[in-house]
N, C-alpha and C positions, 0 to 999 in steps of 0.2 A: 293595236296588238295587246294583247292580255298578257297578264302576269300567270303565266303557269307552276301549279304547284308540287311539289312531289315530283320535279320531273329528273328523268334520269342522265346520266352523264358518264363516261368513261374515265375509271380512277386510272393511278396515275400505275403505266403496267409496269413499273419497276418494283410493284409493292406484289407479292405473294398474297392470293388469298386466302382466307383461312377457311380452312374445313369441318365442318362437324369433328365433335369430339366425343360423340355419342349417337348412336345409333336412336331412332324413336320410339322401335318396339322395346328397347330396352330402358329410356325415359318413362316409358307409360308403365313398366314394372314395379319400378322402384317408390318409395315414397320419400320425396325429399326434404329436407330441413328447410330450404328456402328455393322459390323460382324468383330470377329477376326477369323482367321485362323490361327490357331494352338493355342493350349492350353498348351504350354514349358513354363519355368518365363517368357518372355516376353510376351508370349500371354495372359497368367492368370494373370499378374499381372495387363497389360494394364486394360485389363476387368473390373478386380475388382476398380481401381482409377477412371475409367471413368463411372462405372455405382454409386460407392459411388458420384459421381458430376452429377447426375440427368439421364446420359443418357439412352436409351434401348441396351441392348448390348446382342449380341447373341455370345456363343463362341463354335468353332468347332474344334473338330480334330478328322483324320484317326483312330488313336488308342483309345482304352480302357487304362482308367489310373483305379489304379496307371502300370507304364509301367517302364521296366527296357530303362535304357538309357545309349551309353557307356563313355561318359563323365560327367563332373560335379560335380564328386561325392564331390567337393572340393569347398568352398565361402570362399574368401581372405576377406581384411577387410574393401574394398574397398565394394565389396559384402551385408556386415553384416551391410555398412555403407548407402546403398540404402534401406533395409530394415528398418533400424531405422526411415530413413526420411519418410515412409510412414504408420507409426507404426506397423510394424510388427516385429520389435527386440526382441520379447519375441517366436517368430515362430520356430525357430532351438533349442532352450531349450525344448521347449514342444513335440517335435518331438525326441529327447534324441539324438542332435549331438553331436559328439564328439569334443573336443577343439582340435584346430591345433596350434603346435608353431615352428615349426622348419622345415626345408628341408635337407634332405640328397641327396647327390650327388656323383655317383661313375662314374666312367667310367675305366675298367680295374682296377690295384690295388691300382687308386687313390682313394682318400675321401674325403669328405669337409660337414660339416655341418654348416647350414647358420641357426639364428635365422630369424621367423618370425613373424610379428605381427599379434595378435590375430585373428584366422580364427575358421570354423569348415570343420567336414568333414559329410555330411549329403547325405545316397541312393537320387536318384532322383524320387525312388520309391513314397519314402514318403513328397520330397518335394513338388516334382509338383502337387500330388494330395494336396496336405496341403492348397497349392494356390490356383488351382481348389476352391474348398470350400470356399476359402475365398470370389473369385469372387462371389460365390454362394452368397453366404452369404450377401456380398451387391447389390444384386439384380441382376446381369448377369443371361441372360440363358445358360446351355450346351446341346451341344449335342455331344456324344464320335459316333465312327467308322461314321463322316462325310465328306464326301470330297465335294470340292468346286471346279464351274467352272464358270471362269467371262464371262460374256456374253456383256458386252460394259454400256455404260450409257448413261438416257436418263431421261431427262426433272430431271435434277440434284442428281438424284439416280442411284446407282451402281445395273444392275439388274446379279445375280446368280445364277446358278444348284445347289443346295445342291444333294446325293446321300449319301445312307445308305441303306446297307443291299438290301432289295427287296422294298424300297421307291425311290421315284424323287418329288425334288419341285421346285420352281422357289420363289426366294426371291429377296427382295430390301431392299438397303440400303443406308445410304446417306453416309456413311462412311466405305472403307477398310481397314484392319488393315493386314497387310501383315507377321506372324510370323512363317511360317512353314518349316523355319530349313536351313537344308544346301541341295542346289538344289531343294529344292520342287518347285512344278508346278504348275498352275491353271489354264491351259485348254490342249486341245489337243495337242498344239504344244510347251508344255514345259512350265516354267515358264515367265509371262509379262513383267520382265525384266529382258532381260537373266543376268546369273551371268558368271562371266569372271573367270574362273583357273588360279591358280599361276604357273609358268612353274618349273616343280620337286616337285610340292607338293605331300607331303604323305597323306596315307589314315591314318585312325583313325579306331582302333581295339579294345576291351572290352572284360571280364570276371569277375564273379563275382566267387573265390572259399572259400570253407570253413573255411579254415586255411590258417592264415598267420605263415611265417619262422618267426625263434626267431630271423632273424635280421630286420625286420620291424616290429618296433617301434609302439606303438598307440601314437598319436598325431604328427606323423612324418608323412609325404612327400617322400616317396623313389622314387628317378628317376635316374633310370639304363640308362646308354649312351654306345653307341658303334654303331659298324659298321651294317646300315641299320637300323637305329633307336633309340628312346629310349620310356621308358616306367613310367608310374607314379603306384606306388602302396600306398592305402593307407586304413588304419583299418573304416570302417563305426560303423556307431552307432548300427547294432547286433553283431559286431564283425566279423563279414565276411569282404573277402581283396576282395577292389575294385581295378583292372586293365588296366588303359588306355595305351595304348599305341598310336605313332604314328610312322610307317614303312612305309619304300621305298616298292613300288608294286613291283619292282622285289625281295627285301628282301623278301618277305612273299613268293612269286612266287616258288623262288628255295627253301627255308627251308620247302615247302609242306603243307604252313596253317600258320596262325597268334599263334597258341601254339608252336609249334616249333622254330618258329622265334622267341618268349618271351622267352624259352628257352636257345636259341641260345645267347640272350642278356647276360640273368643271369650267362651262363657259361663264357661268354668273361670277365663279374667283380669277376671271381672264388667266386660268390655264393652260397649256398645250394639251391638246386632248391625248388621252389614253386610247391606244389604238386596240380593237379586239370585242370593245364595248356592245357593239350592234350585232356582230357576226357569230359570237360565241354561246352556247346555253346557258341561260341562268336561272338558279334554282330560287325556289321563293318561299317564306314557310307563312302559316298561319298570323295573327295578331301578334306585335311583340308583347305587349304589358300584358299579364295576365294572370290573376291568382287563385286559391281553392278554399273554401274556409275551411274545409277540414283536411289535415293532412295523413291522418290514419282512421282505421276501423278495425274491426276484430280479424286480429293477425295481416295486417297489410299497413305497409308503409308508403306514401311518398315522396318521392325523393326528385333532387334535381330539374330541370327546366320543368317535370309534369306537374313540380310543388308551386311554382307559381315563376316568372320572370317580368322582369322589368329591364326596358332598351339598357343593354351594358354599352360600353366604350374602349377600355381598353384593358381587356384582357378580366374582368369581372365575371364575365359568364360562365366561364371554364372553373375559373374558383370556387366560385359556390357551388357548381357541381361534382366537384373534386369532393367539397367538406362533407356535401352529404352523404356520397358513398364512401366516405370513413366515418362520419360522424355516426351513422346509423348504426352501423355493425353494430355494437356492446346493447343495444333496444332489441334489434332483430334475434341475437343470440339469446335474452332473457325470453322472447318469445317465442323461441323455439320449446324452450323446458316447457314455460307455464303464458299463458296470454294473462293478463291482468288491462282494464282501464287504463291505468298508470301508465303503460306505455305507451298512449296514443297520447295523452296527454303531455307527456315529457317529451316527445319526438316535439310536436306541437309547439311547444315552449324554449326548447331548444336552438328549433328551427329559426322561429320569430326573433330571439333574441339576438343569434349572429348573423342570419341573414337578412331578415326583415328590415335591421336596422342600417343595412348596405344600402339594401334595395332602395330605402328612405332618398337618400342624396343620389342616385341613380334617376329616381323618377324626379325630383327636381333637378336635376341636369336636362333632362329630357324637356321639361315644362319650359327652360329657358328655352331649347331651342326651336321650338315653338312660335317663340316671339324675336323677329328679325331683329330687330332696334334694339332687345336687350344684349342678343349673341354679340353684335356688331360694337356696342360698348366694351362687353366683359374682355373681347377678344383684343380691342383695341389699349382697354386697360393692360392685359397681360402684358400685349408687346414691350409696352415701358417696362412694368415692372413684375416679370414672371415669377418672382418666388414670393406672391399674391395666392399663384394656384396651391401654394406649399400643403396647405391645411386640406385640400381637399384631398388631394395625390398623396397623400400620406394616410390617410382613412381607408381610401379603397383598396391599398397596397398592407396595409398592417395585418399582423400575422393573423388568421384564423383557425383560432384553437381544438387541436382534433385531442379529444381526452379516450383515452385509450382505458378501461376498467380490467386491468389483468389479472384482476384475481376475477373477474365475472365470464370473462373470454376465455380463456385457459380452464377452469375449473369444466366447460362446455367438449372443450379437447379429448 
């Protein structure tokens, strides 16, 4: 059985969907300050910061939210710590996540449990849409099941194909926001700057089942290691266990499907198996490692998982996409007035400096787990002496800096 991608799945019906917030003949009228493409945290959050600082902001995506997604389910504190900066710290309470403090780690009949600082564990169901709304709410427009195709620029405007459904329009904009994920595309020949693969990177696989085993903990982290992957399990805020995994494509290949192969993990750390694994849909996305070398071009930014990722762990991925769609706003807003060089260059450098240098001990995490003999030491070291992990869970968790330019934003108002 094949790992199917892009496949779809019924969210959870207590979540409201959300509705256009704009009609299309009336998007294709207007000429806006900035389009986002993709509406994931980074796309919704951009939205929402840039259109609270005056702009017109239109935001689109392929799917209908709220939408399951297979990672995320996890914000470290790094995460909770980009939220606060743009107040929305009160967001994950009101939405009923769960608190996270600890990681468990097994691999075989090792164990280590690592304290962690304060996280939560929140569906992306109900996140993304949360954000959504909040865009809404300071004035962005949406439109869901929109795809975009760039068509060149002229006379300082980004002109566009929006498509939906049995519509077509032709938009302009004087600003791209570039957020729709890992490998997405914006015209026919793929995405405008192609993204480069990490050589042996794994694909990233999902499930959402009813019941979690009595050995995963609520407020715990489980991540199962062994041979041809490992996998994070962790309690969401209805109580259903959320399942990331990330497997070698031949792992998944020979075990006959991404539930077998979870399987396969949980039996290798003599587990009780997770019931739901074989019977349920799971979603799968493209290569996890994977980067861009450039991250702008004339009036276009991007941002978040499309700027490049690398395999996260606990709760990393959702942060760095949080920072981008604040971090960018005060670039997007300058190139709104005027495009200059300067600001492909500055996103560029920016970028690289706070996130690149995450991503650095991300991919060597990834690189250990890789090598069975090493995991199975590091982990069995832990168990003695866990506050060994101190230096690195303290890195991936430390704040990341969202600088706010309020005389450059406001002056734009």
């Amino acid at each position: 059985m094949a790992l199917s991608l892009g496949m779809e799945e019924t969210v959870t019906e207590t979540l409201e969907a959300i509705a256009p917030s704009v009609g299309f003949q009336q998007a294709a009228r207007q000429v806006w300050d900035v389009l986002v493409i993709g509406a994931g945290p980074s796309g919704a959050l951009a939205g929402r910061e840039l259109a609270r600082h005056g702009a017109s902001v239109l935001l689109i995506d392929k799917a209908s939210f709220p939408r399951h997604k297979v990672c995320g389910c996890c914000m470290n504190a790094a995460a909770l710590g980009v939220l606060r900066a743009v107040g929305l710290e009160a967001l994950p309470d009101q939405l009923g996540a769960r608190p996270l403090h600890e990681l468990w780690l097994v691999e075989g009949t090792r164990r280590a449990r690592i304290a962690l600082p304060p996280g939560v564990a929140l569906s992306r169901e109900a996140f993304d849409a949360a954000l959504i709304r909040q865009a809404i709410k300071a004035g962005a427009s949406f439109l869901p099941h929109t795809a975009a195709t760039l068509d060149g620029v002229e006379e300082h405007l980004h002109r566009l194909t929006l498509r939906g459904g049995d519509w077509r329009i032709d938009v302009k904009t004087r600003v791209v926001l570039v957020a729709n994920g890992l490998g997405g595309g914006l015209g026919p020949d793929g995405p405008i700057i192609e993204p480069t693969l990490v050589h042996r990177s794994r694909i990233g696989a999902g499930i959402i089942v009813d019941d979690a085993p009595d050995w995963c903990r609520s407020g715990t982290i489980s991540m199962i290691c062994g041979r041809g992957g490992y996998m994070g399990l962790v309690q969401r805020e209805d109580g259903r266990l959320n399942v990331a995994a990330a497997f070698d494509p031949t792992f998944v290949r020979l075990a006959r499907g991404p539930g077998p192969a979870a399987a396969n993990l949980i039996v290798q750390a003599g587990l009780s198996p997770v019931h739901g694994l074989n019977e349920g849909v799971w979603r799968g996305t493209p290569r996890l490692t994977q980067h861009r070398a450039r991250l702008a071009q004339e009036r276009l930014f991007v941002i978040g998982d499309a700027a490049g990722y690398i395999e996260p762990f606990t709760g990393e991925g959702i942060a760095w996409a949080l920072w981008c769609g604040a971090a960018v706003s005060p670039l997007a807003l300058e190139a709104i007035r005027q495009w200059t060089p300067a600001l492909s260059d500055g996103w560029a450098a920016v970028y690289r400096q706070q996130i690149g240098r995450r991503q650095r001990v991300s991919r060597l995490l990834a690189a250990m787990l890789r090598r069975t003999m090493l995991t199975r030491a590091a982990i069995e070291v832990l168990s003695r002496v866990p506050a060994l992990a101190a230096p690195v869970v303290h890195y991936v968790n430390a704040p990341l800096p969202v600088h706010f330019n309020e005389e450059r934003q406001t002056s734009h108002a």
